[in-house]
GUDRENLO-687369 format. One record per residue (C-alpha): residue number from 1; chain; x, y, z negated; residue in one letter. Coordinates in pm, 1 decimal, padded with zeros to 6 digits. Each point is the difference from the previous one (the first is absolute). Layout:
REM GUDRENLO-687369
  resi  chain         u         v         w  resn
   NUM      A         X         Y         Z     A
...
***
This chain:
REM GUDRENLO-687369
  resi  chain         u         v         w  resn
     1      A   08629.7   12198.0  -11026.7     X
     2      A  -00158.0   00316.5   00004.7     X
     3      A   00079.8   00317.4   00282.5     X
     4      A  -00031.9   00359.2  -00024.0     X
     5      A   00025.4   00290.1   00243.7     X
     6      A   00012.5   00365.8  -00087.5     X
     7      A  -00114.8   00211.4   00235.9     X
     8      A   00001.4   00419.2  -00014.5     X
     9      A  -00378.3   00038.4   00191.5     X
    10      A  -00143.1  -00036.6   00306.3     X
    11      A   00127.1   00112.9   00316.8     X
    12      A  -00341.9   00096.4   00281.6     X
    13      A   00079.0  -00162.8   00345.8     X
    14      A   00170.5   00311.6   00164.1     X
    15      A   00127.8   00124.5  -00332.4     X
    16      A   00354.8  -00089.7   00115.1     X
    17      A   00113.8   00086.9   00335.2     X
    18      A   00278.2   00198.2   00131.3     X
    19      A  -00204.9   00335.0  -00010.1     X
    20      A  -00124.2  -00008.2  -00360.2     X
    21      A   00249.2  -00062.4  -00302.8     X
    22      A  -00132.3  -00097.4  -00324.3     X
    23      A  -00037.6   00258.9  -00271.7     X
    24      A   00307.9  -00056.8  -00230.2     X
    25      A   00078.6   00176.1  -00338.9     X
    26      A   00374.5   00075.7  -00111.9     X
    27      A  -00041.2  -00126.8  -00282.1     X
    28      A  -00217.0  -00293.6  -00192.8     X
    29      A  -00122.0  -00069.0  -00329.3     X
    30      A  -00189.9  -00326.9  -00102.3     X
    31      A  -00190.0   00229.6  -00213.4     X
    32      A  -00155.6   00179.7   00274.4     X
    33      A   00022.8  -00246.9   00308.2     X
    34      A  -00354.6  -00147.6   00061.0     X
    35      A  -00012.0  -00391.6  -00111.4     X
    36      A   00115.4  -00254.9   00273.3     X
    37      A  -00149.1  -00240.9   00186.2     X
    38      A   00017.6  -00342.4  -00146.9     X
    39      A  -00049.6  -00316.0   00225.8     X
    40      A   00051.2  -00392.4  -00203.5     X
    41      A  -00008.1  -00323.5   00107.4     X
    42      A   00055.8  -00300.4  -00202.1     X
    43      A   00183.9  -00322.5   00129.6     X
    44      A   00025.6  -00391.5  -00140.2     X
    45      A   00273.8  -00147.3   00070.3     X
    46      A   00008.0  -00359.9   00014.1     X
    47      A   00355.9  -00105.4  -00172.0     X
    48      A   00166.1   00133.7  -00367.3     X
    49      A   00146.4   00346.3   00082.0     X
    50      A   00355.2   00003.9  -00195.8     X
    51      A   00156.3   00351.5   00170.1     X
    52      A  -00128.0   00263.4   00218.2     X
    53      A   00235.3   00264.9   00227.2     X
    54      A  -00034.0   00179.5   00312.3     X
    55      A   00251.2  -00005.4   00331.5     X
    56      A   00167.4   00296.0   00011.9     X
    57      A   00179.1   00156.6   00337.9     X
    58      A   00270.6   00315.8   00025.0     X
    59      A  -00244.0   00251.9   00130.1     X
    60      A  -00409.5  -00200.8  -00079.4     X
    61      A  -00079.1  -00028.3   00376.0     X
    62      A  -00039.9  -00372.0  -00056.0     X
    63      A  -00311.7  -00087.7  -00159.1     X
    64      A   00026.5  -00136.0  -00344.7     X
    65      A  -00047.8  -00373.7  -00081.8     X
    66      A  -00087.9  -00109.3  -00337.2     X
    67      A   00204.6  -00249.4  -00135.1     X
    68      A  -00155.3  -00273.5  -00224.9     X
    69      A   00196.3  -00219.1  -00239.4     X
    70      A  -00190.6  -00341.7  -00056.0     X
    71      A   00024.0  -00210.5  -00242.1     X
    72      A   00095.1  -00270.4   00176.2     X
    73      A   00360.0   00235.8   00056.6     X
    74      A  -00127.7   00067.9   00352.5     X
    75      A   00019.3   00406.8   00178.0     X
    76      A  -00280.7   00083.8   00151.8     X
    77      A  -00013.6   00304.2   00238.8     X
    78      A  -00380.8   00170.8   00066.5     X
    79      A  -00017.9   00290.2   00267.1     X
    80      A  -00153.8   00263.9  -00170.4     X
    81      A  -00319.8   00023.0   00208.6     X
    82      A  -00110.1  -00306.1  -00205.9     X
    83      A   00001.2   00180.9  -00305.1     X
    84      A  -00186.1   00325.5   00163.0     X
    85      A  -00239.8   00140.2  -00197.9     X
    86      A  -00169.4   00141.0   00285.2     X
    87      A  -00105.7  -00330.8   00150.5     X
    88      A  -00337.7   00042.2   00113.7     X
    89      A  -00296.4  -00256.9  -00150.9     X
    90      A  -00169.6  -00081.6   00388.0     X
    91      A   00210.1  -00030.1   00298.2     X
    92      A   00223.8   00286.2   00062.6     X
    93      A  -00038.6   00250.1   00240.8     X
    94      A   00213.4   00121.3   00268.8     X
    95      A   00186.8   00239.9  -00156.6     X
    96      A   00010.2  -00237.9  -00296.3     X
    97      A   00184.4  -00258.3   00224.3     X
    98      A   00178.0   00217.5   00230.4     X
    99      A   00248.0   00070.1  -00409.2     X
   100      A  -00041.7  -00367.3  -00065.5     X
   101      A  -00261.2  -00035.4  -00243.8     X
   102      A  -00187.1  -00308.8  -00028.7     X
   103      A  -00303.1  -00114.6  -00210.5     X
   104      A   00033.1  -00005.4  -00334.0     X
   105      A   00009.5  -00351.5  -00192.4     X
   106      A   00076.8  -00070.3  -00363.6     X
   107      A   00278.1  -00232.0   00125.0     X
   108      A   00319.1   00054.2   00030.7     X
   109      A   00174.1  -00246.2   00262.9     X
   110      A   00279.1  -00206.9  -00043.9     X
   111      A   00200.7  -00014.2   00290.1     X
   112      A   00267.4  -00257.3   00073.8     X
   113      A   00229.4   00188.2   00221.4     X
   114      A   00019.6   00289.3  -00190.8     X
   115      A   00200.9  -00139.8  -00301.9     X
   116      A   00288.2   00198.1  -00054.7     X
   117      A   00167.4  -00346.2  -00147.2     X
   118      A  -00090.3  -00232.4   00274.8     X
   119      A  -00025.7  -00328.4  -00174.6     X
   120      A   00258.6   00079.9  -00257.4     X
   121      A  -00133.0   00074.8  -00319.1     X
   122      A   00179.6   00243.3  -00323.2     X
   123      A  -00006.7  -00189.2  -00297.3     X
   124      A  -00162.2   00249.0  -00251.8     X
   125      A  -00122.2   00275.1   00189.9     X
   126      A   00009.0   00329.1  -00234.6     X
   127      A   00119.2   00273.7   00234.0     X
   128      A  -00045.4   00110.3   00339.6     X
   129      A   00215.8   00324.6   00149.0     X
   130      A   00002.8   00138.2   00347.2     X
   131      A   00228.0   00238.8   00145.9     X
   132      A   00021.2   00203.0   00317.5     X
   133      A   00245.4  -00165.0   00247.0     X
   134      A   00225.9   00254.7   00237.6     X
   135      A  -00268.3  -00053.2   00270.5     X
   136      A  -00328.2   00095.9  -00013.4     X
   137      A  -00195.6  -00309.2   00087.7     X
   138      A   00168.6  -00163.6  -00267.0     X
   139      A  -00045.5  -00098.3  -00347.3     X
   140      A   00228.6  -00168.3  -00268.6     X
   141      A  -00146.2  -00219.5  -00269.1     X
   142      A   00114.2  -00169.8  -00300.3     X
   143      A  -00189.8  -00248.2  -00183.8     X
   144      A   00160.8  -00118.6  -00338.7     X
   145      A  -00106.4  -00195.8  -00271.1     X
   146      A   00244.0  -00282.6  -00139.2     X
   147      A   00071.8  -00016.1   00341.0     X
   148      A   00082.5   00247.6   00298.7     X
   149      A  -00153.2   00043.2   00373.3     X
   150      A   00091.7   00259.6   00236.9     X
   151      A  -00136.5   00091.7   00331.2     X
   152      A  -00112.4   00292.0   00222.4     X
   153      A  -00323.6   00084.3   00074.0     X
   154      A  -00150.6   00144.4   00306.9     X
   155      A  -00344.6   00126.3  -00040.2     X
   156      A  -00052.8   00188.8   00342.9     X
   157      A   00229.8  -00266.9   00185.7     X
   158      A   00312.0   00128.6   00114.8     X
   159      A  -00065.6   00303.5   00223.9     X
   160      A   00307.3   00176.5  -00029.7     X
   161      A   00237.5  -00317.6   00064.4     X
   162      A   00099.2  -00107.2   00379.6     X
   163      A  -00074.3  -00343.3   00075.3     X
   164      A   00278.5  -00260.8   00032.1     X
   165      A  -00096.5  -00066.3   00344.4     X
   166      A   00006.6   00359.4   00121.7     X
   167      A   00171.7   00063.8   00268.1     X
   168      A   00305.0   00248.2  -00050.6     X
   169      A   00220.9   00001.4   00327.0     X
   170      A  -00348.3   00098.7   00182.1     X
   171      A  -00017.4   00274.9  -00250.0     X
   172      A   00349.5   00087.1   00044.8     X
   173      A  -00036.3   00030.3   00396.1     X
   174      A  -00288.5   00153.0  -00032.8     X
   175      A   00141.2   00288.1  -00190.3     X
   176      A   00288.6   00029.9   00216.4     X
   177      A  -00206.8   00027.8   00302.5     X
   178      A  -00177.5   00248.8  -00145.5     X
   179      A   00292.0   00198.6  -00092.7     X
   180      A   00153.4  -00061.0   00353.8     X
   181      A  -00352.4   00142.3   00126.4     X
   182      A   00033.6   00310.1  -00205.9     X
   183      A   00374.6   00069.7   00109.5     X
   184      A  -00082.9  -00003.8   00368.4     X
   185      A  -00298.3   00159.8   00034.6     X
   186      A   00114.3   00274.5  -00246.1     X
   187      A   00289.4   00054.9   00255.0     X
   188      A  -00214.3  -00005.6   00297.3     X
   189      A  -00187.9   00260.8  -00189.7     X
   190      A   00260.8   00206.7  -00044.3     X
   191      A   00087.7  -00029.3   00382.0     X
   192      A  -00306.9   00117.1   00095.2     X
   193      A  -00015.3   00276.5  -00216.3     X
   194      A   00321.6   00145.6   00165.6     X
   195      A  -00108.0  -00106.7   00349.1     X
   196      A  -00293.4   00219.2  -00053.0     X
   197      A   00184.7   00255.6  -00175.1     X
   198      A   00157.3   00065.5   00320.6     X
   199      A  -00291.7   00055.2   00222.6     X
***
């Protein structure tokens, strides 16, 4: 499994800060534009690879998974930073950490808990297709071969879903005290305001 990342160049450390925008052009050609930035990393895999896809969300906040088809009719889901071909050879740095880059190894992991199919299995595996879901977090994926297997997919958990134990009525009183705060003290606002209108 191999990776590539195109870059455009090289940004300097304070080449992009609030007081300096980039130098952009109206208009580009590929004949003119200067050659990017290439960056590859190659991968093993341990198991057959049958299908490859990628989650896909309504707007791409969500980072992207990479979903594997085995042979063995098994999903598996890979966050992308294991496929990053910037993964440094030594131990990362700081900065290196602080976006979630780790050393680099030839190996690809397996990793039990993040099989889209559980312990079920698709007889046949020849196709895998994901789909944004109405929520962001969200991902829908179908895996079909002679047989079919649905699920969703969060790759950034589910940040834009309330959890089941959260507590509405406190949210509920909480708003209405707030509103009852605004009311009054916008009316004792506007009774001062006359009271020392009339001094």
């Amino acid at each position: 499994l191999s990776a590539l990342a195109l870059y455009e160049g090289m940004i300097d450390t304070y080449g992009l800060n609030p007081f300096k925008v980039p130098e952009q052009q109206a208009t580009f050609s590929s004949f003119t534009a200067p050659a990017p930035v290439v960056m590859q990393r190659t991968f093993i895999f341990p198991r057959a690879i049958t299908s490859l896809a990628v989650t896909v969300t309504a707007r791409g906040i969500t980072s992207k998974n990479l979903l594997i088809g085995l042979e063995s009719g098994q999903v598996a889901s890979l966050h992308r930073r294991f496929i990053d071909p910037r993964r440094p050879n030594g131990k990362p740095s700081k900065t290196e950490m602080m976006e979630g880059l780790m050393t680099y190894s030839p190996y690809l992991p397996i990793i039990p808990f993040a099989m889209v199919t559980v312990n079920g299995s698709v007889m046949g595996l020849e196709d895998i297709h994901a789909t944004s879901a109405v929520i962001e977090s969200t991902s829908l994926v179908l895996s079909q071969g002679i047989d079919m297997f649905f699920s969703r997919v969060t790759p950034s958990k589910t940040f834009d879903l309330l959890a089941a134990d959260f507590n509405r009525p406190m949210l509920l009183m909480l708003l209405a005290g707030l509103t009852t705060a605004l009311v009054v003290t916008k009316g004792m606002d506007k009774r001062k305001k006359l009271a020392m209108a009339w001094k």
